[in-house]
C-alpha positions in Angstrom: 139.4 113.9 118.0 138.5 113.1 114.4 135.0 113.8 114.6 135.7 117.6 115.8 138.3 118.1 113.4 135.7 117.0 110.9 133.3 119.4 112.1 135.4 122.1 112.6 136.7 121.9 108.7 133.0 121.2 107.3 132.6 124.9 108.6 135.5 126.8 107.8 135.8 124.7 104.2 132.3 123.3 103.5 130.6 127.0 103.8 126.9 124.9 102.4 126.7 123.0 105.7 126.1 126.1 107.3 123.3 127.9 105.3 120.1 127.0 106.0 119.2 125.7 101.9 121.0 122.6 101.7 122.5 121.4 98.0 119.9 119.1 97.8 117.1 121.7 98.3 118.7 124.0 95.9 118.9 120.9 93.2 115.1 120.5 93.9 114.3 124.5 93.0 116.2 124.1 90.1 114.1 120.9 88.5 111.2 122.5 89.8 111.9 125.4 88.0 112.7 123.1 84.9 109.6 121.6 85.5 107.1 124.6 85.2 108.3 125.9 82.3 108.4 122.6 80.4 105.8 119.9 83.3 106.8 116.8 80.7 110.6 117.0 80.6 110.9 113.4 82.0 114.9 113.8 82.7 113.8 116.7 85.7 111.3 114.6 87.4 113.5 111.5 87.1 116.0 113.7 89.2 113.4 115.7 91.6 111.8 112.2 92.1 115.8 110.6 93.4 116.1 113.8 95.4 113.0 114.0 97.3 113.7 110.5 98.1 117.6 111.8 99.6 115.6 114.4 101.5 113.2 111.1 102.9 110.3 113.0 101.7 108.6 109.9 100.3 105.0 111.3 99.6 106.7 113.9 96.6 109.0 111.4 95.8 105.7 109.0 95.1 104.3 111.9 93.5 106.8 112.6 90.4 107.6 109.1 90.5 103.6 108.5 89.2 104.2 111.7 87.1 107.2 110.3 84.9 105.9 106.2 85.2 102.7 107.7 83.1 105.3 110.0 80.7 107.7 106.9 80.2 105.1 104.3 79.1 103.8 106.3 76.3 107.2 106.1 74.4 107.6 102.6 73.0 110.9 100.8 74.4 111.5 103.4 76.4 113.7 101.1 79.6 115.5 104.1 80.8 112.6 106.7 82.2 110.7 104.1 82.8 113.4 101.8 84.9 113.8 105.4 86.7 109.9 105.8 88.0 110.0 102.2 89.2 112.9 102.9 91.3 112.0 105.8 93.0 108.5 104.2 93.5 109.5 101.1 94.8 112.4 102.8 97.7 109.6 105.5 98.5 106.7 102.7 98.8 109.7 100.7 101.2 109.7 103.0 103.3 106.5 103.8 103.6 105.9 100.2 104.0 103.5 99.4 101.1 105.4 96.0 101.1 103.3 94.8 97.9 103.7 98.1 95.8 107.4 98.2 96.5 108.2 94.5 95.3 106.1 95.1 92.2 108.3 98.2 91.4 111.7 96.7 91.8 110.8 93.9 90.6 109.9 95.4 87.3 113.1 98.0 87.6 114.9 94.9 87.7 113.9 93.4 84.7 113.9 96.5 82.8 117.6 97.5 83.9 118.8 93.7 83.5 117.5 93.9 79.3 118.6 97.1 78.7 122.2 96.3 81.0 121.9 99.6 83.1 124.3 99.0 85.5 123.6 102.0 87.3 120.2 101.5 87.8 120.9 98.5 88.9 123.2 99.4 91.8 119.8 101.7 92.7 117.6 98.5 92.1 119.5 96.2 94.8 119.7 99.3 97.4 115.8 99.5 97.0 115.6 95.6 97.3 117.7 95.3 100.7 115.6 97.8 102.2 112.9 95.5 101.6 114.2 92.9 103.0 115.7 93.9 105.9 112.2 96.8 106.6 109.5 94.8 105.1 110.9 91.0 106.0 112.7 91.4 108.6 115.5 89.0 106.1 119.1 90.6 107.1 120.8 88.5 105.5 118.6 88.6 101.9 119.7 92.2 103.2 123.3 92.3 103.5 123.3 90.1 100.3 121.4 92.6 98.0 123.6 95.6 99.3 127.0 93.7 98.5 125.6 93.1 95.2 125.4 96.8 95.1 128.4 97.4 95.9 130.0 94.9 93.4 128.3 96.6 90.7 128.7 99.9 91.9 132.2 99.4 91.9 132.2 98.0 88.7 130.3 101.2 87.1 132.2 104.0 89.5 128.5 104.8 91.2 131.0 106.9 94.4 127.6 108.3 96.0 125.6 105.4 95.7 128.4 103.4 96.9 128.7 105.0 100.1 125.1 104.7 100.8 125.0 100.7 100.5 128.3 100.8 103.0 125.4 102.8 105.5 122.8 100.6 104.9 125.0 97.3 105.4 125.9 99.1 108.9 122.2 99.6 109.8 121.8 96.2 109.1 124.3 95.4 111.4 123.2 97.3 114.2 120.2 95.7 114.0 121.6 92.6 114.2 123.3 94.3 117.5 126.9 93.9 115.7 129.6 96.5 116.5 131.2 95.2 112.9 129.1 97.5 111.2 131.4 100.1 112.3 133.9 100.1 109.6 131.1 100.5 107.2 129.9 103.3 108.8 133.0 105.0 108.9 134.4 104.9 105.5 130.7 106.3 104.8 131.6 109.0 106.8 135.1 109.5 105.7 133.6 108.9 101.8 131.3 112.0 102.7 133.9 114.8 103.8 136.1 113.6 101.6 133.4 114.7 98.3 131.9 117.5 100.7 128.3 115.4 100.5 126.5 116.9 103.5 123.6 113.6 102.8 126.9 111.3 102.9 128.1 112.6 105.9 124.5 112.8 107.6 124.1 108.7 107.2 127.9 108.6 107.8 127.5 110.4 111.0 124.1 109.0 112.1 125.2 105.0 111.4 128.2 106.0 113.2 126.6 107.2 116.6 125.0 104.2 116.4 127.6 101.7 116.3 129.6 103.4 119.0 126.2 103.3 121.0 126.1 99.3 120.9 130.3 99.4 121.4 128.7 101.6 124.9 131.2 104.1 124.1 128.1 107.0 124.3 130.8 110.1 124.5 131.7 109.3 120.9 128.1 108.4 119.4 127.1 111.6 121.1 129.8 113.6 118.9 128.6 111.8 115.8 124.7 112.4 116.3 125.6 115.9 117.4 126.8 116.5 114.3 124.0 114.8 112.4 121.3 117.1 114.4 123.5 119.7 112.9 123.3 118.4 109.7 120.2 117.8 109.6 118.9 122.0 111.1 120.7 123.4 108.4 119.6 121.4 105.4 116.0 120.5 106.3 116.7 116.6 106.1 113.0 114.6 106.8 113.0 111.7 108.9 114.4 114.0 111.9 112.6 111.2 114.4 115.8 109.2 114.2 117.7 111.7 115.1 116.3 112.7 118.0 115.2 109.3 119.0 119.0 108.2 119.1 119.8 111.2 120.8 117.5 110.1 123.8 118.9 106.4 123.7 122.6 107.8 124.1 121.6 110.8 126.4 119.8 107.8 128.7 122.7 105.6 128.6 124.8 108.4 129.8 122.1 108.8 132.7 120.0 112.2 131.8 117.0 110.1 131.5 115.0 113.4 131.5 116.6 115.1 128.9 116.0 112.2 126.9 112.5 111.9 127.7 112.3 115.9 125.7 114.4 114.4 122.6 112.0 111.3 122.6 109.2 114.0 122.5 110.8 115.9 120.0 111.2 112.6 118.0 107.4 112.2 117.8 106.7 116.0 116.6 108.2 114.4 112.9 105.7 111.4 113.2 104.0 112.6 109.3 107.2 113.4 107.8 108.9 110.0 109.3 109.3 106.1 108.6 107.0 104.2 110.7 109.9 101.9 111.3 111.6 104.9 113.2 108.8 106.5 114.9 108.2 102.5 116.5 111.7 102.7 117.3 110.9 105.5 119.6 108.0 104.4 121.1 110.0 101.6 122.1 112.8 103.8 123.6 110.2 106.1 125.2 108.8 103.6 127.0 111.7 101.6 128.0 113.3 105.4 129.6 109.9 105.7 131.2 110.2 102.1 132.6 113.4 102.7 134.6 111.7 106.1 135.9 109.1 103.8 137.4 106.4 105.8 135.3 104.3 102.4 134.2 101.5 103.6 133.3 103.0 106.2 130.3 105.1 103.4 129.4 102.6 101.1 128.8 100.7 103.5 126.7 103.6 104.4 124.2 103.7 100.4 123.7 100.6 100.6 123.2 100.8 103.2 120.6 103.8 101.4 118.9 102.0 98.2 118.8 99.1 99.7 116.6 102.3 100.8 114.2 103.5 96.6 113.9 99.9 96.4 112.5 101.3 98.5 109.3 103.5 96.1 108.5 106.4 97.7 110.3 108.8 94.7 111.1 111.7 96.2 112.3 111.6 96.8 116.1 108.5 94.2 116.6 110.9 92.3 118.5 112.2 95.0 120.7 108.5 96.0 121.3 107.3 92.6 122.3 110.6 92.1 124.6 109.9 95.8 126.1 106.3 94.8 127.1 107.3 91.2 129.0 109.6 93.0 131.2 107.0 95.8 132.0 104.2 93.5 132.8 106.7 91.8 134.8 107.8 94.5 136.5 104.0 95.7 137.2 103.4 92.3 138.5 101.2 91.2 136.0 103.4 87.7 134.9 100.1 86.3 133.0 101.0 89.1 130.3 104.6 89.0 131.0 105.0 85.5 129.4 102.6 86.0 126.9 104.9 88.7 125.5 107.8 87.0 126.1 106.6 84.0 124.0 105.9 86.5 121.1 109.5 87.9 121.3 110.9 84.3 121.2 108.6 83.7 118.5 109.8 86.7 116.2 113.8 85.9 117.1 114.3 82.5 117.4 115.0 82.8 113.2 117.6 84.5 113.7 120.0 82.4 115.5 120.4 80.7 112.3 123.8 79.4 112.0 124.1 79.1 108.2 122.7 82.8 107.2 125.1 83.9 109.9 128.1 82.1 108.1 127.1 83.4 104.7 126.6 86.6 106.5 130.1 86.4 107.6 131.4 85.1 103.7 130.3 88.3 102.8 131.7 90.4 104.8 135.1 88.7 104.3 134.6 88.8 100.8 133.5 92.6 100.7 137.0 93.2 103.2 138.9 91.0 100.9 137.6 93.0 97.5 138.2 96.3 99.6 141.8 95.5 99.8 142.1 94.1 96.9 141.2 97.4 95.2 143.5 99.4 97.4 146.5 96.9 96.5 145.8 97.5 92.5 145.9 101.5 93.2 149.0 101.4 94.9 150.6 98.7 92.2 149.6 101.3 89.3 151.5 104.1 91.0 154.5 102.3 92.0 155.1 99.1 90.2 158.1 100.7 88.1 160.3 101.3 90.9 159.0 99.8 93.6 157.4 96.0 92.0 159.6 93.6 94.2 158.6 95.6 97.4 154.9 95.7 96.6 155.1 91.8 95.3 156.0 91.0 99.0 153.4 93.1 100.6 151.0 91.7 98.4 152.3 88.0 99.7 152.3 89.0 103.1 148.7 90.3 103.0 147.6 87.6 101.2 149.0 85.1 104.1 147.6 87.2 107.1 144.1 87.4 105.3 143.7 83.7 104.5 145.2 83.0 108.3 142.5 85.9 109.8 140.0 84.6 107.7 140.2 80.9 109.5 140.7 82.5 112.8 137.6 84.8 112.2 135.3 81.7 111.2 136.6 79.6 113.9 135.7 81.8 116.6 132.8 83.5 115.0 131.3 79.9 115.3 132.3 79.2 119.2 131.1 82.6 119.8 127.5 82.6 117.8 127.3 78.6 119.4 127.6 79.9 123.1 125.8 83.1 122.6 122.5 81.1 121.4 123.3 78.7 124.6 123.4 81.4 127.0 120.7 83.3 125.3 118.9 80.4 125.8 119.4 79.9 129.6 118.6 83.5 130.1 115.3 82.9 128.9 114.6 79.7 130.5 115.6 80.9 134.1 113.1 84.1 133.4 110.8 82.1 132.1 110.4 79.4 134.9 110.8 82.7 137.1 107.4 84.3 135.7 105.6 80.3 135.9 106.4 80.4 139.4 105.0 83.7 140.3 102.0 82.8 138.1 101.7 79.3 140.0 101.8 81.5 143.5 99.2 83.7 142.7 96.4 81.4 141.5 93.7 80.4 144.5 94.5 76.7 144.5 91.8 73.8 143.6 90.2 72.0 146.3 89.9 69.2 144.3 94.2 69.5 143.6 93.4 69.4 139.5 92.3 71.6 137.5 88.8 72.9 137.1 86.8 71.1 134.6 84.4 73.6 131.9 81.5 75.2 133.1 80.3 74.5 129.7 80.8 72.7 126.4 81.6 74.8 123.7 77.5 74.7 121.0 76.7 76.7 118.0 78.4 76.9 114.6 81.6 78.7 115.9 83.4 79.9 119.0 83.4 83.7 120.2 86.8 85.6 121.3 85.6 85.2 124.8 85.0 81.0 124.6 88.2 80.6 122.5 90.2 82.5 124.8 88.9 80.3 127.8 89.8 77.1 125.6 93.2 78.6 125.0 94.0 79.3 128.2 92.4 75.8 129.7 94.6 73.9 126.9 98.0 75.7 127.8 97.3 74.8 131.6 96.4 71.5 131.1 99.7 71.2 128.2 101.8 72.4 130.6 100.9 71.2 133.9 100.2 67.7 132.8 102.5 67.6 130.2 100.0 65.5 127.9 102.9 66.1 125.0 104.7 63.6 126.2 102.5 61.2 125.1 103.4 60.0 121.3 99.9 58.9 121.0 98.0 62.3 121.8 95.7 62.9 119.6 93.7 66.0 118.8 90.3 63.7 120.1 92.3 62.7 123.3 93.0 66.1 124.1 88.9 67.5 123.2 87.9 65.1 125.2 90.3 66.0 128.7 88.8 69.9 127.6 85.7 69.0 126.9 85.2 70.1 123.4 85.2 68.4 120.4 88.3 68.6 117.7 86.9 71.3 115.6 87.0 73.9 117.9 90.7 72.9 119.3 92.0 73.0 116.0 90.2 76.7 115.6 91.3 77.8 119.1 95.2 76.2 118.7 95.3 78.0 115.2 93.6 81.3 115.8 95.6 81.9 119.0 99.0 80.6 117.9 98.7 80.3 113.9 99.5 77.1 114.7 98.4 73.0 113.7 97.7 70.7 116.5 100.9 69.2 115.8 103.0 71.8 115.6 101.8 72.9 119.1 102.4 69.8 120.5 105.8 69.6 118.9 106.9 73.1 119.7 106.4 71.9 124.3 108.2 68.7 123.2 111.0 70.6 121.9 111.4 73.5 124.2 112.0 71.4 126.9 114.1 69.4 125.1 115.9 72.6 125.2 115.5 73.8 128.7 116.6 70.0 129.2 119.8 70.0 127.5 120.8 73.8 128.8 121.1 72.1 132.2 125.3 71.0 131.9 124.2 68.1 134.8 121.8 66.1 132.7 123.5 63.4 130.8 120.7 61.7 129.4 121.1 59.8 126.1 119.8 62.3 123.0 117.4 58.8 121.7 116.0 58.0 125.5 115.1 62.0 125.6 113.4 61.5 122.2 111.4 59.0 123.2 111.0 60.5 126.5 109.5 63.7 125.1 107.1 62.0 122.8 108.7 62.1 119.5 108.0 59.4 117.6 111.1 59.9 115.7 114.7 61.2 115.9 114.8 62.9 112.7 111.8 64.8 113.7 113.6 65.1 117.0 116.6 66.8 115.1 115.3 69.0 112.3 112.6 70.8 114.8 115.6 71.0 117.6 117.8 72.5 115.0 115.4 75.0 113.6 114.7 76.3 117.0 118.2 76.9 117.8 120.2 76.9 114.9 122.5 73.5 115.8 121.9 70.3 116.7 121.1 68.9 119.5 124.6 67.4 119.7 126.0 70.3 118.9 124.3 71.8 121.5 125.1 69.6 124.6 128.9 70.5 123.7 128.4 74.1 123.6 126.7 73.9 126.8 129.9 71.7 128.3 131.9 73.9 127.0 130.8 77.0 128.5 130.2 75.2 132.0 134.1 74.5 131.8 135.1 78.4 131.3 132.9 79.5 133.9 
């Protein structure tokens, strides 16, 4: 296998990935070292500060960061040290996630490296922005896009290191977009890292690797790769070790030692100071979901618990998987109240995703990073043998050139079927569990004598609700919105519905936006068109798109479509055919 042969020659020709002082740690002596005989030479902590933040030790990296921003702006017109402080502030303060501070330093390194046309900094300045996007924004494609602009320029200015650490970011970003075509990007990381001897290189090669081969299920392979990464990782002192371990657990619990994994979960948390938030949620997650299919409840809710304070930190990544972990829990534990609450939250932070336009431009550049990847490899081969061998290399090049632009059309033709019937079945996924959870709700509540709901005890006085009255509100308003189904009405109106509460407009509008964030309208609108979905995931119901317009309450259909469409990502045309479709293959 390639992966032993790669750790088996690391040891026997790579004798640093064996000692227990890494390259990187014996760079850092030597600035430091620099640094106290001479504490102002700005070149040292410009490279102690990039180091540390290699090593994912983002507190020193924050520290000579400060150390040579206060140097740099003392010397008039000085872009280059002070480009240089901005970067490695604005990557450490990403992933620390001080979303604020790390715009404001990129930004600026932008600006600074786009005057003075530092291309190198530059390739720096877009890896630090795609980390924000895709830790702080949750924005993969804003993502994907920064990193290929990396590696454009990158290319362009023979940045090798920094070039093979965009191609393991891009595969992050696929994973955690749960696409096995990161794969590639994480291998020729990999390859890219024993090929220099890079021990970082192959550490990220290695990691992003195990974790592609985890979502392919092949969990033999990803537990070769993060073998070697734990490896890696002992002998050179690497931070961020939570990641490690925590994707050691995931793959040791797929493979069915849910045990063991519960002690690498553990071990995972031991690094919580020294860690990204981002990862240590992404074990609290994992802990709990191991925990869940022991039947140990009660610890699992706590560690959701615990990773749901870390969301409040601005830590995006994950939230999803966090919200989705805690529906099926509570539903587990029979509480189906909570269940659905969750479950609304996770639909809430994913239904952006299934946008169908970022995913195509998603997909552009991909293609166009494959295409430029070939493209380079074609010019190598031309240099070398286009004296004797041009006519042959001519008709490679037109061969290629015809299988690309024919894989090309094939890969957008069925990326689109695919994404289109993914989001359908996605769709009636959640509406089966969701009218699952209703029902069990329905069975359990002690049923009226009256057969309607229970009017207030009270009417809401004073100059403003308390958690307690606005919760009650909230939870009379959902009953009566979907048990009566009052959003069917085109003419309800906040005073209609106040008045069926008893409570006056004021406090609706505070309740409906405190709980949800949320107008009056928008509520309404968001029922109106989630049943319009679960409507039109049924294949049997042929009802005309205008008549189930009107139906719903919309008062018109191109409020009908654009609210349809940015639920789902397609029309509502488009999806009635996608829904045909998939009954027919079934």
């Amino acid at each position: 296998m390639k992966i032993l042969y790669y750790i088996l020659a690391g040891m026997l020709t790579f004798p640093s990935l064996l000692t227990a002082q890494d390259e990187i740690g014996k760079a850092i002596e030597k600035q430091l070292q620099i640094l106290k005989n001479d504490s102002d030479n700005m070149q040292s902590l410009k490279e102690i500060g990039m180091l540390y933040l290699q090593k994912a030790d983002f507190d020193h990296a924050i520290h000579y960061g400060l150390r040579l921003q206060n140097l740099a702006y003392h010397i008039p017109q000085d872009y280059y040290y002070c480009t240089y402080s901005h970067i490695i502030l604005g990557q450490a303060y990403t992933m620390k996630g001080e979303r604020q501070m790390a715009y404001s330093n990129l930004g600026q390194a932008r600006s600074n490296a786009e005057y003075a046309k530092n291309d190198t900094a530059l390739c720096s300045i877009y890896n630090g922005l795609g980390l924000c996007a895709s830790n702080l924004d949750k924005d993969y494609y804003q993502a994907i896009s920064y990193f290929h602009k990396g590696l454009e320029t990158a290319r362009q200015c023979r940045y090798e290191k920094l070039y093979s650490i965009l191609l393991s970011n891009i595969s992050n970003i696929y994973y955690l977009k749960k696409d096995t075509a990161g794969l590639s990007y994480a291998q020729e990381c990999y390859e890219r890292g024993h090929d220099k001897r890079d021990v970082y290189l192959i550490l990220i090669g290695s990691e992003t690797s195990a974790y592609m081969f985890y979502l392919k299920h092949d969990y033999q392979q990803a537990l070769n790769y993060i073998k070697e990464a734990e490896f890696i990782t002992l002998q050179n002192d690497f931070y961020d070790q939570a990641d490690i371990y925590s994707l050691y657990g995931m793959i040791l619990s797929a493979l069915g030692s849910d045990r063991q994994a519960l002690e690498y979960f553990s071990k995972a948390l031991q690094y919580e100071p020294t860690s990204q938030a981002s990862s240590i949620l992404h074990t609290y997650v994992q802990y709990a979901r191991t925990l869940t299919k022991l039947k140990r409840y009660k610890e699992a809710l706590d560690f959701l618990q615990r990773g749901e304070n870390y969301t409040r930190e601005n830590v995006v990544i994950y939230r999803g998987e966090l919200y989705e972990m805690f529906s099926l829990l509570y539903e587990q534990t029979g509480h189906f109240e909570k269940a659905l609450a969750y479950r609304k939250k996770y639909h809430s932070k994913n239904d952006s995703l299934f946008n169908l336009t970022k995913e195509h431009a998603i997909n552009d550049l991909r293609i166009q990073y494959n295409s430029q990847k070939l493209e380079n490899e074609i010019n190598e081969a031309r240099i070398e043998k286009l004296k004797k061998e041009k006519k042959i290399e001519l008709m490679t090049a037109g061969i290629i050139a015809i299988l690309l632009v024919t894989g090309i059309i094939l890969c957008l033709y069925r990326r689109k079927n695919k994404l289109y019937r993914a989001i359908v079945q996605q769709n009636q996924q959640s509406i089966q569990r969701e009218k699952s959870l209703l029902q069990q709700i329905e069975s359990l509540k002690v049923p009226s004598t009256s057969g309607s709901p229970a009017p207030a005890s009270f009417k809401y006085t004073g100059s403003s609700l308390s958690n307690e009255e606005m919760a009650d509100l909230f939870n009379r308003l959902e009953t009566l919105t979907r048990e009566k189904r009052i959003y069917t009405d085109n003419m309800i109106t906040k005073e209609k519905v106040s008045d069926m509460l008893g409570t006056n407009r004021t406090y609706l509008s505070q309740t409906i936006n405190g709980q949800t964030g949320k107008t009056f309208t928008q509520y309404i609108n968001e029922f109106r068109t989630r049943e319009a979905v679960t409507r039109l995931s049924d294949p049997k119901e042929n009802i005309p798109l205008k008549a189930l317009s009107a139906e719903l309450g919309f008062n018109s259909m191109t409020t009908f479509y654009n609210l349809f469409q940015a639920m789902t990502g397609m029309t509502p045309t488009q999806y009635r055919n996608s829904v045909q479709e998939l009954e027919k293959k079934q």
